[in-house]
Phi, psi and omega in degrees: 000144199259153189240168193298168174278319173330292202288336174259343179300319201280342161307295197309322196264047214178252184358303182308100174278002183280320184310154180229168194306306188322300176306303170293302163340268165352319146316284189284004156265352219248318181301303182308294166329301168326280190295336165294347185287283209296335186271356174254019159281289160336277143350295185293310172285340171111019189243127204284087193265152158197072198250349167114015164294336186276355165268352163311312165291331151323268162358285162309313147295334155309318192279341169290302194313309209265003160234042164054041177203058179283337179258152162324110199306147170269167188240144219283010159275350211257337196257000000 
């Protein structure tokens, strides 16, 4: 089955042995951020997408859950 362009960047950064954990998160959040961007873009016109952003997100939040970095960073008041 053929995979999405979505599906191979986050292989590539999941892949990337050059990459350190921190970083491929940081990535794949940089990501996450995008496609909510483009999908309350998206919203705001009043227009009914179904162009594969919510699988994208999917996608992207899968590739966090499985590098244990499904919650949210806490900010350096918190730790």
């Amino acid at each position: 089955m053929p995979i999405t362009a979505m599906e191979q960047v986050v292989r590539d950064i999941l892949r990337d042995a050059h990459l350190r954990h921190s970083r491929k998160i940081d990535r794949l959040r940089e990501l996450q951020s995008e496609a909510c961007c483009i999908q309350r873009a998206g919203s705001k016109r009043m227009m009914s997408i179904d162009d594969g952003l919510q699988d994208d997100l999917r996608v992207i939040e899968k590739a966090l859950r499985d590098l244990n970095a499904d919650m949210p960073e806490k900010d350096a008041t918190t730790r």
